[in-house]
C-alpha positions, -999 to +999 in steps of 0.1 A: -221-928+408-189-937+426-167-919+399-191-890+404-188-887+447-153-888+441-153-861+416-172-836+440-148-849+469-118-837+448-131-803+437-140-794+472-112-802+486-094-780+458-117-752+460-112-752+498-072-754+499-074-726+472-094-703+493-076-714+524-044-701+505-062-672+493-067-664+530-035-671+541-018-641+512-042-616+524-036-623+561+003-616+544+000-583+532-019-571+561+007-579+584+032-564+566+015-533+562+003-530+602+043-533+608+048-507+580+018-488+599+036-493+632+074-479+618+056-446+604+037-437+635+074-446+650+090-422+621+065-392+634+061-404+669+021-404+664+013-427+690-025-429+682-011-445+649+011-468+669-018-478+694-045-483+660-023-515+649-012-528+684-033-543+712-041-528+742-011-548+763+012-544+735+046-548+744+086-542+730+114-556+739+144-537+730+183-532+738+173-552+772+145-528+779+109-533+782+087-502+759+050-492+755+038-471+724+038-441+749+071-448+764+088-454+730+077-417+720+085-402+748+121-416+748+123-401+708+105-366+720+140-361+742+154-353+708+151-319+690+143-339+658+138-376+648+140-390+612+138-425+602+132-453+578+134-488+584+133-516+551+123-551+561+135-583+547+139-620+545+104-618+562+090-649+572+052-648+583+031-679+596-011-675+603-040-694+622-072-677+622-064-659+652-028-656+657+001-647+638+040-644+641+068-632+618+104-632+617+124-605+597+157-583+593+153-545+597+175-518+588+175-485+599+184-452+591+182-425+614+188-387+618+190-376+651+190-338+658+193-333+624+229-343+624+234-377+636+232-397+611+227-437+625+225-470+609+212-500+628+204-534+616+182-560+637+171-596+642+132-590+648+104-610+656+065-601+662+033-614+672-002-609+664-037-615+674-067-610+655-095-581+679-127-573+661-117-593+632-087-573+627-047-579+634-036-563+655+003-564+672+011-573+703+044-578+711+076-570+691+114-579+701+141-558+688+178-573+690+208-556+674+224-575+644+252-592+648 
């Protein structure tokens, strides 16, 4: 009987870690897609795709500056054209069930009035908070790579 208490001890606490890691790879991919989301509605300055994955008092911090979703797109609207894609690496990701933060490189490669060709690297770092059962971003600091 003891042998047998023990048994159903073990298996749930190996079914629970299992599910908890389970979890933990979905909550993974969904936050690298919302910052994939978030660099395409950047790419065609669609800020009602920016403001789906970000919170209502989303903030960026970038070259010293303080941005909104709406601020962001107007500063890229100054241009005659904007292109842009951005690849993310070395990501590092960490989840509770209601907040999340990750740490990554990001490269860029932009055309600028269809000419200026630009290449940028940064040291970035995000937060997240789950609303409505969803993630959603709320802040994002941007610093040039060193």
């Amino acid at each position: 009987m003891k042998t047998l208490k023990l048994a159903i001890i073990f298996l749930a606490l190996v079914f629970s870690t299992s599910c908890t890691q389970e979890q933990k790879t979905d909550d993974t991919e969904a936050l690298k897609k919302l910052l994939a989301d978030y660099f395409d509605g950047i790419k065609h300055r669609d800020v009602a795709k920016m403001d789906s994955v970000t919170t209502n008092d989303f903030i960026l911090f970038e070259d010293g500056r303080v941005w909104s979703n709406d601020s962001l797109v107007n500063m890229l609207n100054a241009f005659k054209s904007f292109d842009g894609t951005w690849t993310l690496t070395d990501m590092k990701i960490n989840t509770d069930e209601r907040s999340a933060d990750a740490v990554y490189f990001n490269h860029g490669e932009l055309i600028v009035n269809d000419t200026g060709k630009l290449n940028f690297d940064w040291v970035e770092s995000a937060t997240f908070r789950k609303v409505d059962g969803n993630w959603k971003m709320n802040f994002l600091h941007s610093t040039v790579r060193k």
